[in-house]
C-alpha positions in Angstrom: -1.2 -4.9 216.4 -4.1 -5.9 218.9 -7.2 -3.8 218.4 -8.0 -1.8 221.8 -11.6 -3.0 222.4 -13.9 0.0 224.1 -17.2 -1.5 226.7 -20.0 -1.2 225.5 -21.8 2.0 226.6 -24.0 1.5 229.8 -27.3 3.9 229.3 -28.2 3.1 232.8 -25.3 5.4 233.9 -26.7 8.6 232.0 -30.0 8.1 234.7 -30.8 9.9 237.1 -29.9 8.3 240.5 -32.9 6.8 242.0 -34.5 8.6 244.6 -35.0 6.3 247.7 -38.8 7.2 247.7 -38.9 5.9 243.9 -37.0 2.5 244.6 -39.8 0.4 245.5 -41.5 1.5 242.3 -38.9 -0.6 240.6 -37.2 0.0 237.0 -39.9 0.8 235.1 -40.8 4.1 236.5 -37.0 5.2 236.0 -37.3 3.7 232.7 -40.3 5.8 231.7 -38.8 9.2 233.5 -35.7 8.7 230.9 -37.5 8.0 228.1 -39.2 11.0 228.6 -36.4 13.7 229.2 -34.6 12.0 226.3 -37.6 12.4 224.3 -38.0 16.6 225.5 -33.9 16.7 224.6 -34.7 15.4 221.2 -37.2 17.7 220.8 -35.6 20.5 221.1 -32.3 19.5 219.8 -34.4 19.2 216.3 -36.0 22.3 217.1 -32.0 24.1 217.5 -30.8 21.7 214.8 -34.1 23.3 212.2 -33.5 27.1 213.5 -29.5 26.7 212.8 -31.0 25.5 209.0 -33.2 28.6 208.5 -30.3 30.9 210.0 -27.7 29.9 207.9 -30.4 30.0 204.5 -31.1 33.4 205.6 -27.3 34.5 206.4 -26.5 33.2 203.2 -30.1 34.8 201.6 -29.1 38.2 202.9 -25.5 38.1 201.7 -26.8 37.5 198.4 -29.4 40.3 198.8 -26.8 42.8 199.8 -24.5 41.5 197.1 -27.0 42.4 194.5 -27.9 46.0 196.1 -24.5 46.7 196.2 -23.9 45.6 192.4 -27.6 47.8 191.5 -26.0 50.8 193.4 -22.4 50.5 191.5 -24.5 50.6 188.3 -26.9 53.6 189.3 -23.5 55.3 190.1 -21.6 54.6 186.7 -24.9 55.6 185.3 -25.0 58.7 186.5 -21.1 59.1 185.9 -21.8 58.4 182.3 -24.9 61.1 182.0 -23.3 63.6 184.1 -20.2 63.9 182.2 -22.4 63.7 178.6 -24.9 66.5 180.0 -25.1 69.6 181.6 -26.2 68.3 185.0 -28.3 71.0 185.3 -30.0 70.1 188.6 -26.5 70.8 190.8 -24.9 73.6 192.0 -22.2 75.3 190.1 -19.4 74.6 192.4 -21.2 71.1 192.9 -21.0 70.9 188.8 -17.2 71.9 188.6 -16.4 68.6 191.6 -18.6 66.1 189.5 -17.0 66.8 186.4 -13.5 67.5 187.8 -13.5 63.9 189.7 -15.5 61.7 187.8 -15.3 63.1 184.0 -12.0 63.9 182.8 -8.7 62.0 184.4 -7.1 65.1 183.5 -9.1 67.5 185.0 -9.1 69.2 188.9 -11.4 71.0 191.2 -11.6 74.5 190.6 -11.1 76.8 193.7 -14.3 79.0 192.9 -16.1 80.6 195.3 -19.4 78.9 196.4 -22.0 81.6 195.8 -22.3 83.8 192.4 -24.4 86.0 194.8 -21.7 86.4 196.9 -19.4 88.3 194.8 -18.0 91.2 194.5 -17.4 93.2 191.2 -14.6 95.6 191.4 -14.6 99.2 190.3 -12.7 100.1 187.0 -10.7 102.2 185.9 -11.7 103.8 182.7 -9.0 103.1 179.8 -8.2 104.6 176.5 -9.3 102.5 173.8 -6.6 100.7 171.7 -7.8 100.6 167.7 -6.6 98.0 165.5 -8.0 95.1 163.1 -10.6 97.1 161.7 -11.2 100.0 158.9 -14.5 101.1 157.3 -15.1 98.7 154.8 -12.8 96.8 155.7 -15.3 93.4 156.0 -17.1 91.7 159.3 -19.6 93.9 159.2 -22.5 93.4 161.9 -26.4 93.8 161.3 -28.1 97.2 162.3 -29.5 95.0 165.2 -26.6 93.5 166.5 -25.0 96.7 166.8 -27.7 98.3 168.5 -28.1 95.1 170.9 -24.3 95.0 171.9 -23.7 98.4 173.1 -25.4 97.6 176.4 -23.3 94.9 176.9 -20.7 95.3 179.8 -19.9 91.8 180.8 -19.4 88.8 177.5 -19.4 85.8 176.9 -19.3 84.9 173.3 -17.8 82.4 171.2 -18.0 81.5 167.4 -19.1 79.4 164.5 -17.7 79.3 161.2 -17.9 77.6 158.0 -21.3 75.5 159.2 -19.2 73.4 161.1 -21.2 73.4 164.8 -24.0 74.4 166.0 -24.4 76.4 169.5 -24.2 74.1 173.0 -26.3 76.0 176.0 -24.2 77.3 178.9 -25.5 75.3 182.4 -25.3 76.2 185.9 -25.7 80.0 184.8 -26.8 81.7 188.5 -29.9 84.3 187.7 -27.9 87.0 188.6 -25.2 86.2 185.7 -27.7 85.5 183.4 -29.0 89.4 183.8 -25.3 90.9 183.7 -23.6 88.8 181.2 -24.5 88.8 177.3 -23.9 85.5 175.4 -23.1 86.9 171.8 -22.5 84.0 169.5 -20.7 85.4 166.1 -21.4 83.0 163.0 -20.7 83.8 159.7 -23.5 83.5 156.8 -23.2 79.9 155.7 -23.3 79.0 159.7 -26.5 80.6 160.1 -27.9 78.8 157.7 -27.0 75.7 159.1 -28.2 77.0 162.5 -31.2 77.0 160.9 -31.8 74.1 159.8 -30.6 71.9 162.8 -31.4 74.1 165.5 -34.2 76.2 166.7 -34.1 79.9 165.9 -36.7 82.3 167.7 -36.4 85.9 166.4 -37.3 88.6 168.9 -39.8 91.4 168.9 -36.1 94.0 167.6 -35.5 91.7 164.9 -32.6 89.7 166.5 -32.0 85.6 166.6 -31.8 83.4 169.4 -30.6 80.0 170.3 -31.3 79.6 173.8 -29.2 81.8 176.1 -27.1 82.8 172.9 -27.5 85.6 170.9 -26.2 85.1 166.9 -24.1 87.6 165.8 -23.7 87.0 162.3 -20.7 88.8 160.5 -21.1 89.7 156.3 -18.7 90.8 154.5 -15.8 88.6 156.0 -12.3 89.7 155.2 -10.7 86.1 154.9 -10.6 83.3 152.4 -10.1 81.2 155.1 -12.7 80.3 157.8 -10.0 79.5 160.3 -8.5 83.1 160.1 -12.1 84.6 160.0 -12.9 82.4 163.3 -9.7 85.2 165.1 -11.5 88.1 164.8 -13.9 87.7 167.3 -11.5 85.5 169.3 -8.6 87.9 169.8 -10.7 91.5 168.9 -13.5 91.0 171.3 -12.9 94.1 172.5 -13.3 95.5 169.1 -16.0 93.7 167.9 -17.9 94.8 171.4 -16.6 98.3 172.3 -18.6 98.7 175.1 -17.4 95.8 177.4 -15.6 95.9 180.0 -15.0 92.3 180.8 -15.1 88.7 178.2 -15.2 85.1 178.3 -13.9 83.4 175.5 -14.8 79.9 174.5 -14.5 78.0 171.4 -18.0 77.2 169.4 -17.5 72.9 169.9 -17.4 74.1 174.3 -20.3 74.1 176.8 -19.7 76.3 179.5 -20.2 74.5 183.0 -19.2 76.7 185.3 -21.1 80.3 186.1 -19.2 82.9 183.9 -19.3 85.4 187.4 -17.3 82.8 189.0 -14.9 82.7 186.7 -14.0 86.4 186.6 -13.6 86.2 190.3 -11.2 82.8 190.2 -8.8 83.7 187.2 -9.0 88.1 187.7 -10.3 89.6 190.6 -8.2 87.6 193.4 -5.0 87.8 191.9 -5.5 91.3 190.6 -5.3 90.0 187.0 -6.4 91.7 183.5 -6.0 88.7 181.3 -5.8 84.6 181.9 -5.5 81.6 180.1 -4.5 77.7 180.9 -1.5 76.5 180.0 -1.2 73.7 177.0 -1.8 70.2 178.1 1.4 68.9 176.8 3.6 72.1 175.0 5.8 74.1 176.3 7.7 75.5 173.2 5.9 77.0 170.5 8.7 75.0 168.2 6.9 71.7 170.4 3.0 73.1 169.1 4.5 74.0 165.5 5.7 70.2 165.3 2.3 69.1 166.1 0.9 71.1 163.6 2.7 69.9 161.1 2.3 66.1 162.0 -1.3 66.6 162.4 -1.7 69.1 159.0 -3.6 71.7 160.7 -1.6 74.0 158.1 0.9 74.2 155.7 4.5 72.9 156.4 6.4 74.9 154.8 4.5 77.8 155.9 4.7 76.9 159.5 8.7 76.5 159.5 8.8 80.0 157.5 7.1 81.3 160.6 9.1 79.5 163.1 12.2 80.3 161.6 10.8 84.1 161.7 10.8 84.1 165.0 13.6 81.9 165.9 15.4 84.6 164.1 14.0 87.3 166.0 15.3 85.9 169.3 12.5 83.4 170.7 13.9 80.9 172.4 12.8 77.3 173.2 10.3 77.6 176.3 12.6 76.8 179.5 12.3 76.5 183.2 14.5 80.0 183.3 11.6 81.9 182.0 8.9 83.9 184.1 5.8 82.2 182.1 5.1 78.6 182.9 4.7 77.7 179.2 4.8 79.7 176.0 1.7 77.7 174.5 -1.6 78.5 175.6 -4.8 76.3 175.5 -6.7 78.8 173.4 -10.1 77.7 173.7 -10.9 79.9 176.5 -9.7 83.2 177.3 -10.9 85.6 180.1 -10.1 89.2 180.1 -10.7 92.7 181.4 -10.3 95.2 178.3 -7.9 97.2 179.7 -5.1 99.2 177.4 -2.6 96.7 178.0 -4.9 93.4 177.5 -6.5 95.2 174.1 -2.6 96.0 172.8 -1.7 92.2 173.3 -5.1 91.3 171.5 -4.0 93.7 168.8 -0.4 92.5 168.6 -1.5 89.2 168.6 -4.0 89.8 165.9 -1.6 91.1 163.5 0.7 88.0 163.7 -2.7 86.0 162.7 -3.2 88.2 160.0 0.4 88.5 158.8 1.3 84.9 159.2 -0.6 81.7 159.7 -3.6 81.8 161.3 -2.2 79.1 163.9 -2.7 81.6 167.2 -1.2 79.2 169.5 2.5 79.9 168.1 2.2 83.4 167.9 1.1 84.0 171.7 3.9 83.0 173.1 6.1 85.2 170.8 4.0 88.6 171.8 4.1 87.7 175.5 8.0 87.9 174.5 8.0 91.2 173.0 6.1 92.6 175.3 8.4 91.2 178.2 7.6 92.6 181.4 5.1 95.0 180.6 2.3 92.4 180.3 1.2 91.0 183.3 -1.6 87.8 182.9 -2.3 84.5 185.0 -1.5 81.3 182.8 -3.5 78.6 185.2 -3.5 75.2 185.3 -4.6 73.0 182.2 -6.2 70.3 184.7 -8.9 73.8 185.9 -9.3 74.7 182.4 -10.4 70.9 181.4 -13.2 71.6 184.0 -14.1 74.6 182.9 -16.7 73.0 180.0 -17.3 69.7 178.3 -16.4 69.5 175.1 -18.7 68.2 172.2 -17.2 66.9 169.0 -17.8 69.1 165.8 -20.5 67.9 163.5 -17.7 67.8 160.4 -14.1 68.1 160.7 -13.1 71.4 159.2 -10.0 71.2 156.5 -9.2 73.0 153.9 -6.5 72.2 150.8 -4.1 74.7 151.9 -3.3 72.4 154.9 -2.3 69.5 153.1 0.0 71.3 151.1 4.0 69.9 151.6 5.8 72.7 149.5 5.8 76.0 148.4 6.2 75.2 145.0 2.6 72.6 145.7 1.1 76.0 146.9 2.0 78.2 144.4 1.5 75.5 141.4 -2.2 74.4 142.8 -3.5 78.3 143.4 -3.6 77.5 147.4 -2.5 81.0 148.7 -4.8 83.2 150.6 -5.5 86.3 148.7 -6.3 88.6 151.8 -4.3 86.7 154.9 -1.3 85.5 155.7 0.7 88.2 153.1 3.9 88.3 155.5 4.2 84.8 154.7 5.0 86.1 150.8 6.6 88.9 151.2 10.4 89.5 151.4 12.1 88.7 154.6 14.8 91.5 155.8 16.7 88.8 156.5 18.0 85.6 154.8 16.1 82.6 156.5 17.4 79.6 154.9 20.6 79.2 156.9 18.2 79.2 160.1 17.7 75.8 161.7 14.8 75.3 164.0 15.1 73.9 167.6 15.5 70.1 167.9 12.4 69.3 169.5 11.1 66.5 172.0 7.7 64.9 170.6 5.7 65.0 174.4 2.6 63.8 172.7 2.1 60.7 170.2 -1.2 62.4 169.0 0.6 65.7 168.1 -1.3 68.1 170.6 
């Protein structure tokens, strides 16, 4: 194949044309006028070609720059994630708090629909109520410092929570609005041994009246306690907080290993006061049955076996069924760690009833709930809300020790019995005679929801 053959390029054809003035000048002044434009092109097509080099280094420059200020910013952002859900964040608002912690912290956790100003809110007026007695005699244990009794009595709105058997020691409340902090006491109950350990970890300022403080928290500390067992001891305040504080009218309850996030005003107004409620608690993350939360107790030994069939059977007996969809409560296991009430006659009779099933049987309060809400049927009226609201209600710390005690290891009634494991003062319907014979009763099958047991 014959190779095509281009001519050779003529330069004189890129001139300009010559000007008839010019022609008698000859070639060399077009020559030179050439030259010269070709030399002003070259110029400046180095000058574009240099330009185009320092654009594209500082595109490239700036990309990188932005790059790195965007990676810096994602950083600053997971730090703060990280600190804000390990901390109070005490510099934000309190609804502010309660959207930090309920998108970033917690998967399972929501946004609370509180309202946006503790200032802002109304208290409603109540109706006075006669007083429900139950859980305590005179001498009869728990008894409270000359102190603490005087202290409480002024106390209309609570927030307490408890420590026993040295086990935690008091996390400060954050985001508390000034005008909370003046209405609201924050009574702490501890027993003897967890006052000592207060002590020593914590500080302790004692007040002009005699009384102890850690931070916002005032310790309570009960002598004299009724139980062998610190779990069963840890109830009374829980469930008689209307006992052990006569004069209140309205309580927070949360558990000692909780720090309260969100202001304590607020929460009255969410969970009572819109929906015309006396009593609230969350529903259980994963149970529904209390036959579901007494499998998990047994798989994760947080008491006796045997003793926690004899107590489902009881009540399996007695006519409490499964949890279904059929029912009018949207589970029959609570999340017990915070409870919010106003102590009215009906919410201080549940707290009574429910008491007695912790004292009678095992001190495992999340199966007997659901079987008072079913005696009491209709006649109880309380707002079970959402477990993703209650998980941004507080951030939970872990316990200094894990508390365990023998009892809850124990896989027969004969292993109790032999070892000397029975209470002496709780638990006594466990040992006495059922009406009724039990060992023909076979508990619900049940559907394991969680593979940690809770």
């Amino acid at each position: 194949m014959k190779r095509m053959e281009f001519p050779a390029r003529d330069r004189s054809r890129n001139l300009p044309p010559a000007s008839p003035r010019l022609a008698s000048h000859g070639s060399g002044v077009e020559e030179k006028q050439w030259r010269g434009e070709a030399e002003v092109g070259g110029a400046e097509a180095a000058a574009a070609a240099a330009m185009w080099v320092v654009w594209r280094k500082g595109a490239v420059r700036l990309v990188l720059v932005s790059a790195i200020a965007w990676a810096m910013l994602m950083l600053l952002a997971l730090a703060f994630h990280l600190w804000s859900c390990s901390s109070s964040v005490g510099f934000l608002s309190e609804f502010d708090v309660v959207l930090v912690h309920a998108a970033l912290c917690r998967k399972d956790s929501c946004q609370i629909p509180v309202a946006d100003d503790p200032n802002a809110v109304v208290i409603p007026k109540r109706i006075p109520n006669r007083i429900v007695h139950c859980g305590f005699m005179k001498n009869g244990g728990a008894d409270m410092d000359s102190v603490d009794v005087k202290y409480i009595k002024k106390c209309k709105f609570v927030v307490a929570s408890g420590i026993f058997d040295g086990y935690d020691i008091p996390h400060q409340p954050s985001n508390i609005s000034l005008r909370s902090q003046k209405l609201f006491c924050f009574l702490m109950v501890v027993d003897e041994i967890s006052l000592d350990f207060i002590e020593k970890n914590t500080t302790v300022k004692v007040d002009d009246a005699g009384g102890k403080w850690v931070g916002i928290w005032r310790l309570i500390t009960l002598h004299n306690l009724p139980f062998d067992e610190p779990r069963r001891n840890g109830k009374i305040p829980k469930i008689l907080t209307h006992r052990m504080f006569p004069q209140a009218w309205y309580s927070i309850w949360i558990d000692g290993k909780m720090e309260l996030i969100v202001d304590p005003l607020l929460i009255l107004e969410r969970y009572l006061w819109r929906g015309k409620y006396t009593f609230a608690v969350a529903a259980h993350k994963h149970h529904r049955s209390i036959y579901e939360e007494g499998d998990a107790i047994k798989r994760r030994k947080r008491y006796a076996r045997p003793l926690v069939d004899l107590q489902m059977k009881m009540y399996y007996y007695e006519g409490m069924e499964p949890w279904s969809p059929k029912k009018k409560v949207p589970s029959d296991v609570p999340e017990g760690a915070v409870l919010i009430r106003e102590h009215t006659t009906m919410t201080d009779l549940f707290s009574c009833l429910w008491f007695n099933e912790v004292n009678l049987l095992t001190p495992r309060d999340q199966i007997s709930f659901g079987y008072v809400v079913h005696r009491l049927g209709d006649a109880l009226k309380f707002f079970m809300f959402p477990n993703c609201e209650y998980n941004s209600l507080f951030i939970l710390h872990r316990h200094t020790r894990e508390h365990s005690s023998k009892v809850e290891w124990a896989k027969t009634i004969d292993e109790i019995v032999k070892k000397g494991l029975k209470e002496s003062r709780g638990g006594l319907g466990l040992w006495t005679p059922y009406p009724a014979d039990l060992s023909s009763v076979e508990l619900p099958a049940v559907k394991r929801t969680s593979p940690a047991g809770r």
